[in-house]
Each structure stands twice: as C-alpha cells, then as structure tokens.
N, C-alpha and C positions, 0 to 999 in steps of 0.2 A: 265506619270508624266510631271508636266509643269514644263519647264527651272527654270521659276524665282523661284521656290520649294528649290531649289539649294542652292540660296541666300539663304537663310533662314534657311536651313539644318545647314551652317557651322555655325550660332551662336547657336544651339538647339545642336549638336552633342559634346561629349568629343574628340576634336582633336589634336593627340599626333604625332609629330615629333622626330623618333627614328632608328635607324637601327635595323630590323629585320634578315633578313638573307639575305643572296646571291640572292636570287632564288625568294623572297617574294618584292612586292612593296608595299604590305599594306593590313591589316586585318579588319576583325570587328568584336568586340564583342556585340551581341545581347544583354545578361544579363547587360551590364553596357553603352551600347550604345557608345562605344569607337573606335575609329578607329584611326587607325595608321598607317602612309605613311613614307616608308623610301626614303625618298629625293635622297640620294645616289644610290640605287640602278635606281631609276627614270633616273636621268640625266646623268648616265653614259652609261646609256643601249642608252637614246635617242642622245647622243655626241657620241658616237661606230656607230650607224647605221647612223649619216650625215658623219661621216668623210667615212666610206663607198663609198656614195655616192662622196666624195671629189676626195678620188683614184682611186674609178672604174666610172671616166666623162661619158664613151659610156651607163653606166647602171641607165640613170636616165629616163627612159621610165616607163609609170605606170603599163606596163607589165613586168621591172625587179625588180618591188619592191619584190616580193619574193624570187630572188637572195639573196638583200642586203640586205632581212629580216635573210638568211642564212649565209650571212659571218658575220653579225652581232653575229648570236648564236654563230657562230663560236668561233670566238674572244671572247665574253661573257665566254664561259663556261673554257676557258685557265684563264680567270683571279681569282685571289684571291679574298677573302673578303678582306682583308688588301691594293691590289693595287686599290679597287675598291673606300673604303674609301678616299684612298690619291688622288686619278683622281679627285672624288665628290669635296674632298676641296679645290682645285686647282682650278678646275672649280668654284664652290662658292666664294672664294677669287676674282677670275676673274671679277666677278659683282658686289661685293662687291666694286669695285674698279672705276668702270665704272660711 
C-alpha cells in the first residue's frame, strides 16, 4: 500500500472519535466501514511509556526499550478506565492550551 493511500483513506472512511475500552485503541468495522480510535486510551498509554523513560534516565538504550515497554504494562494494567479518562483530558486540555 502506497503512503499517500492514507491521505485519501481518512476522507473515504467513517471516522469516529470515542472511548471504547481500556484494553482497545481502535476498531473496524468492515460491514459499515467505520473505525474508531479511542484517543484516551492512545495518549495515555504513549505519556506512561515517555515518563518511563523520564524516571528510569540509564534505560534509554534501544536495547531497554522492552524494559520500558514492561513498566509501561505495568503501570497500564494498575489503572482504571475512569483515571485513564481523567490523565487523557488533562493531557488534552494541556494542548488545548498550548
């Protein structure tokens, strides 16, 4: 598939901005050609694995990124739907802001 396909996808496709679950970043349905990205779950997961990197300084070798991919889950799987929400808009507010 060529890159620029891409471009083109996002005004052809139904794209919905929602939260699905904890666990899920995003679906698709074939029958209606729908897909759906839950934003929250996205940038908290990817804000948990840089601060990672923030606290453990000695572990930014591209041979400990699968450490930091593991305290990542770590962390990840302790949190709520509910604290994951409130991080996401915190975070979104943040740029909102910017």
């Amino acid at each position: 598939m060529k890159t620029l396909k891409l471009d083109e996808l996002v005004d052809v496709l139904d794209i919905k901005f929602c939260w699905i679950n904890k666990n899920t970043h995003g679906t698709f349905n074939r029958k209606t050609n729908e897909i759906k990205l839950n934003l929250e779950t996205m940038i908290v997961e990817v804000f948990i694995h840089e601060v990672m990197h923030f606290i453990h300084p000695l572990l930014n070798r591209e041979k400990d990124e699968s450490v930091i991919d593991e305290l990542t889950a770590r962390i990840w799987e302790k949190l709520t739907a509910q604290q994951i929400k409130l991080l996401a808009k915190k975070l979104l507010e943040r740029r909102a802001g910017q």
